[in-house]
matplotlib code that plots the C-alpha trace (Angstrom):
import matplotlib.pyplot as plt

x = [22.6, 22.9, 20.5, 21.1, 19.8, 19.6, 20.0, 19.7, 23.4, 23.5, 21.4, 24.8, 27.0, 25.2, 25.7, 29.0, 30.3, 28.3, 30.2, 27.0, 27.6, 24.2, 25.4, 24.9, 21.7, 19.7, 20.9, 18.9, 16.6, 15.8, 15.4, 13.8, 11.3, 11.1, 10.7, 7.7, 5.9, 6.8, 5.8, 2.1, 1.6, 1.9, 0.2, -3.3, -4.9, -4.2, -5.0, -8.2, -9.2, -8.1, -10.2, -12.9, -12.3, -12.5, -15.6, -17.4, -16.0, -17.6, -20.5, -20.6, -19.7, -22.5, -25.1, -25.6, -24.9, -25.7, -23.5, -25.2, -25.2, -23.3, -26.4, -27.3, -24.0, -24.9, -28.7, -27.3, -24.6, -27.3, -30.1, -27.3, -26.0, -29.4, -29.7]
y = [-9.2, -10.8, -10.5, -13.1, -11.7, -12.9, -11.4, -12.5, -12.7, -10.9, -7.8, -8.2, -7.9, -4.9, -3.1, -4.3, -2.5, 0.6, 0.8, 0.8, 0.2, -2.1, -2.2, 1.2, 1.1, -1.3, 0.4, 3.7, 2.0, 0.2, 3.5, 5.5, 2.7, 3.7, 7.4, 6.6, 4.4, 7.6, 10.0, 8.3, 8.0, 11.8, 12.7, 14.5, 11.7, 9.4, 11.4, 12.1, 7.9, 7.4, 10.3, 8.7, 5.0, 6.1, 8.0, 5.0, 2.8, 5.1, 4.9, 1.5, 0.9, 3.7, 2.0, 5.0, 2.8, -0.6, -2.5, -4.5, -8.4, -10.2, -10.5, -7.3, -6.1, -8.3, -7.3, -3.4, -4.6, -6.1, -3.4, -1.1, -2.5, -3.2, 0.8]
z = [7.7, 4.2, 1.6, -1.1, -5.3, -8.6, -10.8, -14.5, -15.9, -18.8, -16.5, -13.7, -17.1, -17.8, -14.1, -14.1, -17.0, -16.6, -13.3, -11.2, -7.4, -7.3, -3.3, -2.8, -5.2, -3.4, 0.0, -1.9, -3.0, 0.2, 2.4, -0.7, -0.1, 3.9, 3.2, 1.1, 3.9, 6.2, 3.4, 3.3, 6.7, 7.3, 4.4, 4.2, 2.5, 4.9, 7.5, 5.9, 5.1, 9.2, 10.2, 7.8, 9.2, 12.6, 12.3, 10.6, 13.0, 16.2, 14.2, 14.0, 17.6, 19.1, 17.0, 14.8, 11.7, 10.9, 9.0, 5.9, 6.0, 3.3, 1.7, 2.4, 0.2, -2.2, -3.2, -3.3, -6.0, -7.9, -7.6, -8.4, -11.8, -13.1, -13.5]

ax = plt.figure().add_subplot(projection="3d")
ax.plot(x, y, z, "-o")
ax.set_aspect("equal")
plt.show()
């Protein structure tokens, strides 16, 4: 697959005569951004917000909890920035 850039032409004068492989760059760059996405998805906080979500959600589901109306939301913003 092709990837078409552009790139500002005094920036690619720049690369060039530092002798920067930008192929190889974006290519690092590319799966540097991968092994973040992995990164966060095993971390503890996001196991700790799923854990969280999922709870909620049972909650939700069981009847336990009650989730507030748009309007609902709404008059609790308001009551809470009057204090």
């Amino acid at each position: 697959m092709q990837v078409s850039l552009n790139i500002q032409d005094d920036v690619y004068q720049k690369l060039k005569s530092a002798g920067i492989d930008m192929q190889s760059k974006i290519n690092e760059y590319l799966l540097n951004l991968i092994d973040k996405k992995d990164d966060y998805l095993n971390s503890e906080q996001y196991q700790e917000e799923k854990a969280y979500f999922q709870e909620a959600l049972e909650d939700i589901e069981s009847g336990k909890t009650k989730p507030l109306s748009h309007t609902e939301v709404w008059s609790e913003i308001e009551q809470h920035t009057r204090k």
